[in-house]
C-alpha positions as CSV (number, residue, x, y, z in Angstrom):
1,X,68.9,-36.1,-278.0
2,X,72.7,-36.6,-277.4
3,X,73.2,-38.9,-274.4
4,X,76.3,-39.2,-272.6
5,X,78.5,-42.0,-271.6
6,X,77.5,-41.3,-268.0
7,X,74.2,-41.9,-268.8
8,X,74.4,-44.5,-270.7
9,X,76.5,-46.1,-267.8
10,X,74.2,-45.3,-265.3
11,X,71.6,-46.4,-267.6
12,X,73.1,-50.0,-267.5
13,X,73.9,-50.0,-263.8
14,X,70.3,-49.7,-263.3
15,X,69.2,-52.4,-265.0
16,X,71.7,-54.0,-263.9
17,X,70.3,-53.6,-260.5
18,X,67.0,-54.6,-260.7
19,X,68.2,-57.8,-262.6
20,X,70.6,-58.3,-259.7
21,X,68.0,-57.7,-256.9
22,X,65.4,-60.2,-258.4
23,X,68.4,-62.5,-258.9
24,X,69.1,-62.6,-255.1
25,X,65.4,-63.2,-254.4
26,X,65.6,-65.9,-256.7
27,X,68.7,-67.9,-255.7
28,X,66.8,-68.0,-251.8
29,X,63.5,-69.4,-253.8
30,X,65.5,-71.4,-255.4
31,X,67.4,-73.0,-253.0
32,X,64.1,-73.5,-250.8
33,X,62.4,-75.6,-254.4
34,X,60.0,-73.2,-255.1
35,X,59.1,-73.0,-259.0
36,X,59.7,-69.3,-259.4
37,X,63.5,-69.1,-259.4
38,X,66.3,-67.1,-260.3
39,X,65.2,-66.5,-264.3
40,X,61.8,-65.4,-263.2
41,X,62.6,-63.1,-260.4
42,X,65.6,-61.6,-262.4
43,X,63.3,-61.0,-265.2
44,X,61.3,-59.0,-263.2
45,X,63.3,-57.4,-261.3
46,X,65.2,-56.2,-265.3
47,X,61.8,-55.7,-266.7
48,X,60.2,-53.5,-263.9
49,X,63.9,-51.5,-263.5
50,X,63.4,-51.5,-267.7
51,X,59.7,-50.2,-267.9
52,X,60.7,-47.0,-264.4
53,X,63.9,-46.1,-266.1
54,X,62.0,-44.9,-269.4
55,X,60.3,-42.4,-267.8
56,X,63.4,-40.7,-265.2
57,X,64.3,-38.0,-266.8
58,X,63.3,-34.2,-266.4
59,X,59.7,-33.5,-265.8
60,X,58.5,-37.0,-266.4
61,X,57.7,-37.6,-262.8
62,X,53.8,-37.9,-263.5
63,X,54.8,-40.4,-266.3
64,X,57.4,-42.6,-263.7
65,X,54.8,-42.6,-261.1
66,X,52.1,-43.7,-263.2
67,X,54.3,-46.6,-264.5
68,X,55.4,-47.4,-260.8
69,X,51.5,-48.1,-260.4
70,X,50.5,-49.8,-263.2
71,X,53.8,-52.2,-262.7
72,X,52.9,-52.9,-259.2
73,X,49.1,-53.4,-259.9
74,X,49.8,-55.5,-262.9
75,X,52.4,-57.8,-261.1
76,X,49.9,-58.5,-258.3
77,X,48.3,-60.8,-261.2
78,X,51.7,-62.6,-261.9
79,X,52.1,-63.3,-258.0
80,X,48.0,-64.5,-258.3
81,X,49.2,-67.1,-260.4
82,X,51.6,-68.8,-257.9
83,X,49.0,-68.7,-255.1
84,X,47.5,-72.6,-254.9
85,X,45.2,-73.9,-252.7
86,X,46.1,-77.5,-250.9
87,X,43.9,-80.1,-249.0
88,X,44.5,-79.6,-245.2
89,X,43.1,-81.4,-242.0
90,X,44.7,-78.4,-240.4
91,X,41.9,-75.6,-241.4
92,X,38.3,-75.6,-240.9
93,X,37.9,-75.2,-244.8
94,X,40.0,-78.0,-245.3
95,X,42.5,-75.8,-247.4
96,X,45.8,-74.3,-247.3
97,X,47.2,-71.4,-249.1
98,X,50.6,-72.3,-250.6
99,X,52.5,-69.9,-253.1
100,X,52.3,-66.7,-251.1
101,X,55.4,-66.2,-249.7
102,X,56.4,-66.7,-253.7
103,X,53.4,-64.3,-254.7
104,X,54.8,-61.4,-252.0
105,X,58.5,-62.2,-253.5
106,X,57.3,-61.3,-257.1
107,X,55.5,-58.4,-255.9
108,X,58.7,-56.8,-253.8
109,X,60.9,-57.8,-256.5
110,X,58.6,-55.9,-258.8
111,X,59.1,-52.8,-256.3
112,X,62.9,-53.2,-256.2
113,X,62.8,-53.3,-259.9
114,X,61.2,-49.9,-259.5
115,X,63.7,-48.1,-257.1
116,X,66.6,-49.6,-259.3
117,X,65.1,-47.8,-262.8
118,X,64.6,-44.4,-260.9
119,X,68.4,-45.1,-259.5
120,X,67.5,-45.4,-255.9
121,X,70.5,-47.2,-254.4
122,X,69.5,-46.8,-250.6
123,X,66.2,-48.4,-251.3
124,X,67.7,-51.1,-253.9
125,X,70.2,-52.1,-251.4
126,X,68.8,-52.0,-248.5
127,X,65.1,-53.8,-249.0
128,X,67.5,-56.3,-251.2
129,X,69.2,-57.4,-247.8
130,X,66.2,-57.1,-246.0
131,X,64.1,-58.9,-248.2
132,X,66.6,-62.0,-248.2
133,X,67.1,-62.1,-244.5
134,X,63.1,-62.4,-244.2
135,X,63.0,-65.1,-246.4
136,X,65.8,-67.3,-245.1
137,X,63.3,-67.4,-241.9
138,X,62.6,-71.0,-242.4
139,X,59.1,-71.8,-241.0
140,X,60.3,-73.6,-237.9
141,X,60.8,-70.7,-236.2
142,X,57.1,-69.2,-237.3
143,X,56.1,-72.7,-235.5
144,X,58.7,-72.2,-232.4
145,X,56.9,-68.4,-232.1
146,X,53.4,-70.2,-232.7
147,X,53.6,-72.9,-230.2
148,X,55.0,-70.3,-227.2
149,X,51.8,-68.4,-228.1
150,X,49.7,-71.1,-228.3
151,X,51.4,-71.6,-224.9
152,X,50.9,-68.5,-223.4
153,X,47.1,-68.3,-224.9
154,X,46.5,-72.1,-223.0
155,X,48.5,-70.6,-219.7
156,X,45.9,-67.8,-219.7
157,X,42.6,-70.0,-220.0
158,X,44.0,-71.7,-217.3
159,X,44.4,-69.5,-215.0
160,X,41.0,-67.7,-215.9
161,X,38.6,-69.6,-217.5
162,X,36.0,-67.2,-217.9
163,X,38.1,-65.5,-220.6
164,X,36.4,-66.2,-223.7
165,X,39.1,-64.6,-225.8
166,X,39.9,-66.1,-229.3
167,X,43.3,-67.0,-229.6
């Protein structure tokens, strides 16, 4: 099997990719202290892009998408692994879920991974920006959207309090 240097190239730019999508993802968990950082998502971001790209050639599209699965299944146990729960006054159990932003990071960095070994760039690119743009959301503006529809919820029993509506 002879392969060219165009292959090989592209080859490299795809991992390459994937390395460089879970990088970006990491430098915004970074920055916001969170313990998976810019080595773990760039590691899976190469390994994911590693593990697609094996299987893109020529009649191995059974073989890719059976990879693309298993990757995205198995990484669901990595993100597991980040999800903690704390002690809240704020719940009725008395709990709060922290690590699942982080967990939902892994698993579309996983998933960019993928697109970048089967040489998507549209998808790479694109869900790259995306997904960085939804993370630098800080959560004071999920509280500023919270408390005007904890306003609007309180406006509504006001003005009928028969509704019985949960909010």
């Amino acid at each position: 099997m002879d392969i060219s240097v165009w292959d090989k190239l592209d080859l490299i730019l795809r991992l390459f990719a994937g390395m460089a999508a879970g990088v970006a993802v990491g430098w915004e968990r970074t920055l916001k202290q969170q313990t998976a950082g810019i080595r773990t998502f760039g590691l899976v971001g190469l390994g994911t892009a590693t593990a697609t790209a094996i299987f893109t050639g020529e009649g191995e599209i059974d073989a890719a998408s059976r990879v693309v699965q298993g990757v995205l299944t198995g990484i669901g146990f990595l993100g597991a692994g980040v999800i903690t729960l704390s002690k809240s006054e704020r719940t009725q159990s008395g709990h709060t879920p922290r690590g699942l932003t982080t967990a939902t990071a892994i698993w579309v960095t996983a998933a960019l991974g993928c697109a970048a070994g089967r040489g998507d760039w549209p998808i790479v690119l694109t869900a790259t920006a995306l997904v960085v743009v939804l993370l630098a959301i800080d959560h004071s503006f999920e509280r500023w959207a919270g408390r005007r529809d904890a306003a609007a919820n309180a406006a509504r029993r006001a003005s009928d309090p028969t509704d019985v509506r949960a909010d």
